[in-house]
C-alpha positions in Angstrom: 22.8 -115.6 -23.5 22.9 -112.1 -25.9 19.8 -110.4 -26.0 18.5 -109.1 -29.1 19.7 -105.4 -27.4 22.8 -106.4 -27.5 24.2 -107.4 -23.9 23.6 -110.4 -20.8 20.9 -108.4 -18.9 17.7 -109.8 -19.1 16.1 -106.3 -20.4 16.8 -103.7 -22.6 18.2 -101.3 -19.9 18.7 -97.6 -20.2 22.3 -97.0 -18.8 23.0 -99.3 -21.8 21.5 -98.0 -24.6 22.9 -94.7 -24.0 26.7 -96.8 -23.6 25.9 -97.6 -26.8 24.7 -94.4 -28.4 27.4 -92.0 -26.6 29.9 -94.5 -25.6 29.9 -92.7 -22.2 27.6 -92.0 -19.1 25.3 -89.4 -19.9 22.5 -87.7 -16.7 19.2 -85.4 -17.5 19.4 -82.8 -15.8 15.8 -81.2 -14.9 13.9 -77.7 -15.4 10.9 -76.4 -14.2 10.6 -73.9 -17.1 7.3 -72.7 -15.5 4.6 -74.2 -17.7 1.5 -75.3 -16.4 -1.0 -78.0 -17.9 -4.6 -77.8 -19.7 -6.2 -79.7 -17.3 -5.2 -76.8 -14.5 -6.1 -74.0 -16.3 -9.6 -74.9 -17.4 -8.6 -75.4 -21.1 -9.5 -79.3 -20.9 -10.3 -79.0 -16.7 -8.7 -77.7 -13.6 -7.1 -79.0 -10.6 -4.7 -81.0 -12.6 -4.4 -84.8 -12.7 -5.8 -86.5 -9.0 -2.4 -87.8 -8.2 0.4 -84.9 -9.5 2.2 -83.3 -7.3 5.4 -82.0 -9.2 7.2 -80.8 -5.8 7.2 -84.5 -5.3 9.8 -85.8 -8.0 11.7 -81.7 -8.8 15.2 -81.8 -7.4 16.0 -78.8 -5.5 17.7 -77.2 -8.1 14.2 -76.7 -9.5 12.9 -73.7 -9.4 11.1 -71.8 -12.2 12.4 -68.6 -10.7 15.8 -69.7 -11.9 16.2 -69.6 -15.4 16.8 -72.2 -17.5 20.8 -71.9 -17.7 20.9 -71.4 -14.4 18.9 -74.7 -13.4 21.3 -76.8 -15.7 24.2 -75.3 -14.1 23.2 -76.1 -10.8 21.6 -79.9 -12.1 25.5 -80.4 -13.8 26.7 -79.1 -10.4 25.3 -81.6 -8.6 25.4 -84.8 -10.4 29.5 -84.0 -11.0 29.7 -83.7 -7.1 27.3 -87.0 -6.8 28.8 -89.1 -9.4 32.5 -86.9 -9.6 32.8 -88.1 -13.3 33.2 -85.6 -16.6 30.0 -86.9 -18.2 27.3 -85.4 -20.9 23.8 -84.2 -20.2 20.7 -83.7 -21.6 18.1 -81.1 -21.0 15.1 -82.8 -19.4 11.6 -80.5 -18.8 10.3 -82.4 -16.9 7.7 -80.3 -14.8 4.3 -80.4 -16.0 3.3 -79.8 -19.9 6.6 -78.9 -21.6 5.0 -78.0 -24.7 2.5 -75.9 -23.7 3.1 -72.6 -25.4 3.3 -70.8 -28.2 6.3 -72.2 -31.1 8.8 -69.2 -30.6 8.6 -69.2 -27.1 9.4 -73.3 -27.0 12.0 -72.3 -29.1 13.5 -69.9 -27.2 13.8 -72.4 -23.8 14.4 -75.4 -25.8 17.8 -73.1 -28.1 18.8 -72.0 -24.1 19.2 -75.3 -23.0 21.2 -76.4 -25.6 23.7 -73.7 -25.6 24.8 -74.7 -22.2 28.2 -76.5 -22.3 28.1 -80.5 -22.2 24.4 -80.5 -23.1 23.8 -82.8 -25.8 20.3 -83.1 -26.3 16.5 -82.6 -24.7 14.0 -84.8 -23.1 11.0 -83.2 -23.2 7.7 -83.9 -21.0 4.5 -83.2 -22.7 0.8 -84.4 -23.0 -0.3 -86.6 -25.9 -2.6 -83.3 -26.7 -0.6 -80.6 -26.4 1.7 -81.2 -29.5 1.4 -80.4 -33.0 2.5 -80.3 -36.7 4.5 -77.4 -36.4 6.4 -78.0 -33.5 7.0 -81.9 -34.1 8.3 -80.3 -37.2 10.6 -78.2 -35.6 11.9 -81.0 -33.5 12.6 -83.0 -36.4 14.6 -80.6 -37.6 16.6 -80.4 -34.1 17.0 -84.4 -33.8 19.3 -84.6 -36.5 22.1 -82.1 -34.6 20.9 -83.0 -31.2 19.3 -85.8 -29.3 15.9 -85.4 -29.1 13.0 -87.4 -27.3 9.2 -86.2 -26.8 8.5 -88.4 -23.3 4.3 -88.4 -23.7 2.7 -89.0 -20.3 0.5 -91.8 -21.4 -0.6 -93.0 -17.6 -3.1 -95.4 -18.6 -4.5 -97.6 -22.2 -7.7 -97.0 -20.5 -10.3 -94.0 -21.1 -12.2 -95.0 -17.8 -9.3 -94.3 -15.8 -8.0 -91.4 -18.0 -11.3 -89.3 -17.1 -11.3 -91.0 -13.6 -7.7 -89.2 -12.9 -8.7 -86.1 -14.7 -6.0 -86.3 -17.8 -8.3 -84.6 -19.8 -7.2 -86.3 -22.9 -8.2 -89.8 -24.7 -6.2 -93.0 -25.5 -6.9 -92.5 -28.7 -5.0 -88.8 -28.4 -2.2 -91.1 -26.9 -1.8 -93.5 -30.1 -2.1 -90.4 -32.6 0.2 -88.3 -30.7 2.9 -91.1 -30.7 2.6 -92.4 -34.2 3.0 -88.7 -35.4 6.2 -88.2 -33.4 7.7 -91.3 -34.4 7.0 -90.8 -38.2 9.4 -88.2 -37.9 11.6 -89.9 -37.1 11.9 -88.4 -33.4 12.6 -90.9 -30.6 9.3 -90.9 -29.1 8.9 -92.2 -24.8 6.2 -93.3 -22.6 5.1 -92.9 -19.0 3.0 -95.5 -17.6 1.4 -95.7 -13.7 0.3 -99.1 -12.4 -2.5 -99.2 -9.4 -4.2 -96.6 -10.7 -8.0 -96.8 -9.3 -10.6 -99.4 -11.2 -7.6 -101.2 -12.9 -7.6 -105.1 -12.6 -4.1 -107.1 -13.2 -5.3 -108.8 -15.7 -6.1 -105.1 -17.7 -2.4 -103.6 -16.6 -0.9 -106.5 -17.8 -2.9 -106.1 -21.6 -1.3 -102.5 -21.4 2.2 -104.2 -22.3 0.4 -106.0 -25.4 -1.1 -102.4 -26.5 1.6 -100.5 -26.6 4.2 -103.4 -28.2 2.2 -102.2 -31.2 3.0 -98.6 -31.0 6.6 -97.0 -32.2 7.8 -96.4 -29.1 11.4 -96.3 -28.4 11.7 -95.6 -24.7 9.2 -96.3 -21.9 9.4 -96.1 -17.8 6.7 -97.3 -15.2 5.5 -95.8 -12.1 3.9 -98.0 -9.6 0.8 -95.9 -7.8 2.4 -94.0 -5.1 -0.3 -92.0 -2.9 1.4 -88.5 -2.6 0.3 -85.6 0.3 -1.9 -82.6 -0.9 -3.2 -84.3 -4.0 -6.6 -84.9 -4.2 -6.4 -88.5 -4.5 -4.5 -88.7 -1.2 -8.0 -87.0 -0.2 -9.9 -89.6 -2.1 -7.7 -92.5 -0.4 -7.8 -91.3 3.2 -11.9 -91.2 2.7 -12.2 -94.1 0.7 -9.1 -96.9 1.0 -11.0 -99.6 -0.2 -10.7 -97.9 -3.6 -7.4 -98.5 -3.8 -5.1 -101.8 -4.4 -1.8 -100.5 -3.9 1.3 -102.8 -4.5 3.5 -104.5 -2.1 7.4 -104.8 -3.1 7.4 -108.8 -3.8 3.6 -108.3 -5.5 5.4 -105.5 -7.8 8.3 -107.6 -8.5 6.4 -110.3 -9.7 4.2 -108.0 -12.2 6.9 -106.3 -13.4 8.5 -109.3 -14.8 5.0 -110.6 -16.1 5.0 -107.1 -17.8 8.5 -107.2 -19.5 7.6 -110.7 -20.5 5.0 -109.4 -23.1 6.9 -106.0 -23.9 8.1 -105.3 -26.9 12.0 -106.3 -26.8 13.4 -103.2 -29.0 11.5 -100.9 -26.3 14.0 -99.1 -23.9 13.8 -99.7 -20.2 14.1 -96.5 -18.4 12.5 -97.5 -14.9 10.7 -100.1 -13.0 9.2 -97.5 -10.5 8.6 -94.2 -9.1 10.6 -93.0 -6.2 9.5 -90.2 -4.3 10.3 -88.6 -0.9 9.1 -90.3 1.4 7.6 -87.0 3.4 5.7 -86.5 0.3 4.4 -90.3 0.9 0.6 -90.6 3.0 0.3 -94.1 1.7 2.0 -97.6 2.2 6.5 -97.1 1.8 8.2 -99.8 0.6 11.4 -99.1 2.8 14.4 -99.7 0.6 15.6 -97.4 -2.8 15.2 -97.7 -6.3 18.5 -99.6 -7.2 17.5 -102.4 -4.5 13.6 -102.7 -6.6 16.4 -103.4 -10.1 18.0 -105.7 -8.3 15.2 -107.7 -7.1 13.5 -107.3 -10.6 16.5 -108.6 -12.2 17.1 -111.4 -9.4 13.1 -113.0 -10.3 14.0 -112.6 -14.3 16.7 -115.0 -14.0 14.9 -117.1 -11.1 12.1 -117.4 -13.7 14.7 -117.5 -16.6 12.7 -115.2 -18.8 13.3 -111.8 -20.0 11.6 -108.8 -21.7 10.1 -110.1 -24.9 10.0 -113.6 -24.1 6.2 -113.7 -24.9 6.3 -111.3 -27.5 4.4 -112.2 -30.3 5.0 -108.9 -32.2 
């Protein structure tokens, strides 16, 4: 069976949309351009969200007392060495708020990146509050030489959870903030964390139905991972009955209800979070990413369903 993306596997997966799109591999490369976040610097809150812990997903190459050329360099050094392929990358901020300054100064990073050789386009990281008219203006402009996608840290549908986590912004920030982005016509991402604190099944599972409605075009899911010197890891050694963290097989089995009711034309980019496991104080699942696709993928055709398959649009 085809898809409605275009190929056999049973969701509409990341390596192949950028097959499609490039015609060739293509790796982010990440930067720690040294920005912080308005919910650590008192502007919405401080202390940051319960569960962040950037040291916990920034390669070592990451360091904001590189510059930026100089972390891409090192990122292209790597993955060449990893994967020892010519391939194409793209510039992804990834630590904390990536547009949290001033136009010209975005500007400034955002032109560096690109004029490193074999970059072909941004990814940047960013809070569904911390964008606005001018500078979604000035990516438009960008996204018609260069690939361009604003990633928006949703986390959670859910206001209850939002301020229980300390985002400091709204749902309702969340749905304006995308539909802006995409009405220019920018390719406009999600981040979403299941098991956060207070959230039933049955209410993660309705998040799939909420954001089918939105212009998304890529999304990726992070199942709850309780990380050292976070607060919530303080929260969960005092109080683990607070939590209801996933098991592997559990996880397998929700992700495929999720895809179910996802919207189809959404892009795939992960099924879960994966950090190191000396940043990890809670429950380890024991095995690496590629193993979690290929269980996921393993239960889709077991079940013989597929992202989309109860999308009612």
């Amino acid at each position: 069976m085809e898809y409605p993306w275009g190929h056999q596997r049973r969701f509409n997966d990341y390596a192949g949309y950028f097959r499609k799109l490039f015609g060739e591999r293509v790796q982010k490369v990440s930067i720690d351009a040294g920005f912080t976040c308005p919910n650590r610097d008192g502007t919405t809150g401080t202390g940051g969200c319960t569960y962040c812990n950037n040291n916990a997903f920034n390669p070592s190459y990451c360091s904001v007392e590189k510059t930026v050329t100089r972390q891409i360099q090192e990122g292209i050094a790597f993955h060449k060495k990893r994967y020892r392929r010519a391939m194409k990358y793209l510039a992804y901020f990834q630590a904390y708020t990536n547009t949290y300054a001033e136009l010209p100064v975005l500007k400034s990073l955002y032109g560096e990146a690109l004029s490193v050789k074999d970059v072909v386009g941004l990814v940047i990281g960013t809070r569904p509050d911390c964008v606005d008219e001018a500078l979604l203006d000035y990516l438009a402009g960008l996204k018609n030489r260069v690939y361009v996608i604003v990633e928006y840290g949703i986390e959670s549908c859910y206001n209850h959870t939002l301020e229980r986590v300390n985002r400091g912004h709204t749902f309702d920030q969340t749905v304006r903030a995308i539909r802006e982005t995409a009405a220019r016509g920018i390719r406009t991402g999600g981040h979403l964390i299941f098991g956060l604190p207070g959230e039933t099944r049955e209410e993660m599972l309705n998040e799939a139905v909420l954001l089918s409605r939105l212009p998304l075009s890529n999304i990726k899911f992070h199942q709850l991972q309780i990380i050292r010197n976070t607060r919530m890891a303080g929260e969960y050694r005092n109080h683990p009955e607070r939590f209801r963290l996933f098991g592997p097989d559990e996880y397998v089995e929700f992700v495929c209800d999720f895809l179910e009711r996802l919207n189809p034309a959404f892009v795939v980019e992960r099924f879960a979070g994966e950090a190191p496991p000396d940043y990890i104080t809670g429950p380890r699942w024991g095995f690496r990413y590629d193993t979690l696709v290929r269980k996921v993928e393993a239960r889709l055709e077991e079940r013989g369903t597929w992202q989309g398959a109860l999308y009612t649009g």
